[in-house]
N, C-alpha and C positions, 0 to 999 in steps of 0.2 A: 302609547307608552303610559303605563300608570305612573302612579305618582308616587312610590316607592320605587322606582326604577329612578325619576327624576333627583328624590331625593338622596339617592345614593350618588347620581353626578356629580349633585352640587356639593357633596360632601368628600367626593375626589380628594386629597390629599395633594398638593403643586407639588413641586419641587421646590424646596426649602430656600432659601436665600442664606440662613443660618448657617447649614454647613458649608456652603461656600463661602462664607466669610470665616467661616473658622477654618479651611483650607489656606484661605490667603494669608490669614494670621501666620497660621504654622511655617509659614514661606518664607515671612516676613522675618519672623524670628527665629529661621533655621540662616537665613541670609546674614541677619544683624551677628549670630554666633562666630558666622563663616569669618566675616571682616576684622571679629575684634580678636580672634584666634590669628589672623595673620597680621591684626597691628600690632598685637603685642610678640609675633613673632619675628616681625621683619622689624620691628622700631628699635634695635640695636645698630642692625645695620643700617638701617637709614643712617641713625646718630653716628655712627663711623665715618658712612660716606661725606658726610654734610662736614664734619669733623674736618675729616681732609682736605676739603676744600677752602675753608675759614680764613682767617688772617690772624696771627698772633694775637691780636686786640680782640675780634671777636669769641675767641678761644678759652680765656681766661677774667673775661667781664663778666661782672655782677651787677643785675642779675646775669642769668645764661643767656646767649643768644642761641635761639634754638634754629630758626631759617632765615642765616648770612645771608645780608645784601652786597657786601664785597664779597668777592670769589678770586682766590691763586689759586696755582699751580706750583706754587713754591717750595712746597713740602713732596709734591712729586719728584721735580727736578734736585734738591736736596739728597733722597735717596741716592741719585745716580752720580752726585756730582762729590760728596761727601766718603761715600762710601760703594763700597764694590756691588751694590744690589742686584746687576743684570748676572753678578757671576753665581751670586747666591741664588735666586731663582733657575738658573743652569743646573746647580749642584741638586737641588729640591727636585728638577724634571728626571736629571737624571737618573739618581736613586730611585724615583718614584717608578719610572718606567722599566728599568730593568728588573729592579724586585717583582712589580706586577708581570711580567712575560715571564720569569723563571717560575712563578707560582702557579701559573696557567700552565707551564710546559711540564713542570710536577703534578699540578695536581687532577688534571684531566684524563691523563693515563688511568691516575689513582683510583681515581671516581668512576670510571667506566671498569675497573678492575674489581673493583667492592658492587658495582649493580648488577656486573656479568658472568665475569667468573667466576663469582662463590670459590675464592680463594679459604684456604684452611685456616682456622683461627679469625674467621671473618667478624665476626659478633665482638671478639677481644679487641679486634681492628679498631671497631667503630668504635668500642667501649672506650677505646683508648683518643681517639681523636676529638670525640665527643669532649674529656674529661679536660682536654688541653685547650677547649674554645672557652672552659669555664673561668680556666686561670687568666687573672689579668697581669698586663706588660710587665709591671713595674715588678712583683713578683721575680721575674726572671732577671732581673735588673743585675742584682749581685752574680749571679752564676753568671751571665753573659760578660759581665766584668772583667770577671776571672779571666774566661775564655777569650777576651782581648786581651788581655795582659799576656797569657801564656801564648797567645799566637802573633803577639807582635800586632798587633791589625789597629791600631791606636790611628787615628789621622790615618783611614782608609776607606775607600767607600764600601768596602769587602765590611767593615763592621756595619753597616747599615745595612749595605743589602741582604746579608746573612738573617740578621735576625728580624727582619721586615719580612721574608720572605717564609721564615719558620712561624710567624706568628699568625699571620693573613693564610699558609698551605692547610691550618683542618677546616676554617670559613668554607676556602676553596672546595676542597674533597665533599661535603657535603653535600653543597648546593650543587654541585654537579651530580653526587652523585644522584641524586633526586630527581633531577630531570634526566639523566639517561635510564630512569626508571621509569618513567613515561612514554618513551621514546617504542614504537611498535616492534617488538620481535621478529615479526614476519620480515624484517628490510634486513635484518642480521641473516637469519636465513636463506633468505633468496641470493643477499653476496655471498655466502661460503657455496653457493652450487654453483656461481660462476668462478669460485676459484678463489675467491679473496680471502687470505689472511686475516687475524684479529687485527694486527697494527691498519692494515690495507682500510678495513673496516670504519676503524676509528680515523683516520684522517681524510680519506675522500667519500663516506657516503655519513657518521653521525656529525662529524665536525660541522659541517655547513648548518646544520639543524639544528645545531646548540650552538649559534652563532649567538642568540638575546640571554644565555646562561651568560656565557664568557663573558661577552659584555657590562653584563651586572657584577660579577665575580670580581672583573676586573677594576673597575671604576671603584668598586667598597673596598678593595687593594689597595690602591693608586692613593684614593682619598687619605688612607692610615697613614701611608707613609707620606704622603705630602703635610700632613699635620704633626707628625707624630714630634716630642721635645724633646724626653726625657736621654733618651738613644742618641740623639744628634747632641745635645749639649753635653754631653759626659764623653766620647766616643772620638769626636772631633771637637779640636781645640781647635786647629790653622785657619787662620782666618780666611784664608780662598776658596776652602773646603766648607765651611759654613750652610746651611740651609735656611729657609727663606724663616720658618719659625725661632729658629735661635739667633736670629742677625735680627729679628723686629724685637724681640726680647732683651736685644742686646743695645738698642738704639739708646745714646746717650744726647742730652744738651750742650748747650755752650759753656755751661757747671756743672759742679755738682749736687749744684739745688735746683735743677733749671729741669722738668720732665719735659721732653718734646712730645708731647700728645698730636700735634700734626703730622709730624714723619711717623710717628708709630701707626694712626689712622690710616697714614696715605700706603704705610707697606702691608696692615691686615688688606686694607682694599684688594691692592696688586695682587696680594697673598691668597684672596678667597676666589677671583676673577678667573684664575684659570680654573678652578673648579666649576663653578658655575655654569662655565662655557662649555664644558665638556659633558656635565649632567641635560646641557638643553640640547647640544648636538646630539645626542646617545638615546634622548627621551623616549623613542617610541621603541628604540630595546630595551630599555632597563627595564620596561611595564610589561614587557611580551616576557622579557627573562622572571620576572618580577611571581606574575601570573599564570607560567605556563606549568609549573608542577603543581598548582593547586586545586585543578580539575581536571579528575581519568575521565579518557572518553570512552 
């Protein structure tokens, strides 16, 4: 071996320790990002739940007590004992579920109607469903008014449902129709040679396949009208009728100087809980509904 062979060895190049340290860096403070994007996302809620839990004394001392070492349940039982809350949380499932099933049973037709049939006027279709995802609620707020007054529907769940379910149907139509645009032609095909109808089509061979659409469709439904205020506090006065947003909105003290910030805590809680439970049961559809129109294979 000469010695310009040798000296090019030893002049070898390692592998750096540098950029592995600035890998780990990048880690570090991609990590450090992650956490304070979910402290300051979730530190409301925390401050709700912890809220709720409190005792009048720690709830209103100065300074704030931020993590109560007495813990009730008093402001839970209050809800139930005080006031009709299991009835209001009823009224809130209610409407919430039937709106979301009639929005699904409209607008999945719809959707497979606008990606397959190239119905006539289909461009002015979309043009038009498109323009009415742009409008927001409150917008229709006076008209829909109207159209309670003139149909009587005052203290009915027909005013809720009705216009939950016309606001959440172009959402619908969309994303549907989107993913039965992904959806293989050849499976269309092959059922009309054994004989199946378009309706036959769409309910026993695409339906099961857009089973993580619907699911997402439904749940971003479901969520609107379980939150939605402005529609429920104007629509329904009776108070048995009530839903879970205008009965916490409505919570009063033992005065009229007196805020109860524990029962209102304790009913956002109650109030966001079934959502939550339903986003983590559904999780690995909502991501498959989520991600399945965004890559043609």
């Amino acid at each position: 071996m000469t010695t310009l062979q040798q000296d090019r060895i030893v002049a070898a190049p390692h592998p750096p320790k540098r950029d592995a340290n600035l890998v780990w860096l990048r880690r570090l403070l991609l990590g450090l990002a992650i956490l304070a994007v979910l402290l300051i996302s979730l530190a409301p809620v925390l401050w709700q739940l912890l809220t709720s839990f409190k005792v009048n004394e720690d709830i209103s001392q100065v300074p704030t007590v931020y993590f109560p070492t007495r813990l009730t349940l008093e402001h839970y039982t209050e809800l139930f004992t005080r006031r009709p809350f299991l009835r209001y949380i009823l009224n809130s499932a209610f409407v919430s579920i039937i709106s979301t099933a009639v929005c699904l049973a409209i607008g999945t037709p719809a959707a497979y109607a606008l990606a397959r049939l190239r119905p006539w006027g289909e461009k002015v279709i979309l043009a038009a469903v498109l323009v009415v995802t742009l409008f927001p609620g409150i917008l229709l707020f006076l008209g829909l008014l109207e159209i309670v007054q003139a149909l009587h529907l005052g203290n009915n769940y027909l005013a809720l449902i009705i216009p939950y379910t016309a606001i959440n149907l172009p959402l619908t139509i969309l994303v549907l129709r989107s993913f039965f645009q992904q959806l293989p032609k050849d499976l269309e095909d092959s059922a009309k040679v054994d004989g199946y109808n378009t309706w036959q089509m769409l309910t026993k061979i695409l339906l099961p396949m857009t089973v993580p659409a619907l699911v997402t469709t439904g749940i971003l439904a479901f969520i609107f009208a379980w939150n939605e205020f402005i529609f429920a506090l104007t629509f329904i006065t009776r108070e048995s009728m009530k839903t879970i947003p205008v009965a916490a909105a409505q919570l009063g003290g033992a005065s009229v100087f007196e805020i109860p910030y524990g029962p209102i805590a304790a009913a956002t809680v109650l109030g966001t809980l079934p959502l939550i439970l339903l986003v983590l049961f559904f999780q690995r559809k909502i991501v498959q509904g989520l991600t399945a129109g965004a890559v043609k294979g």
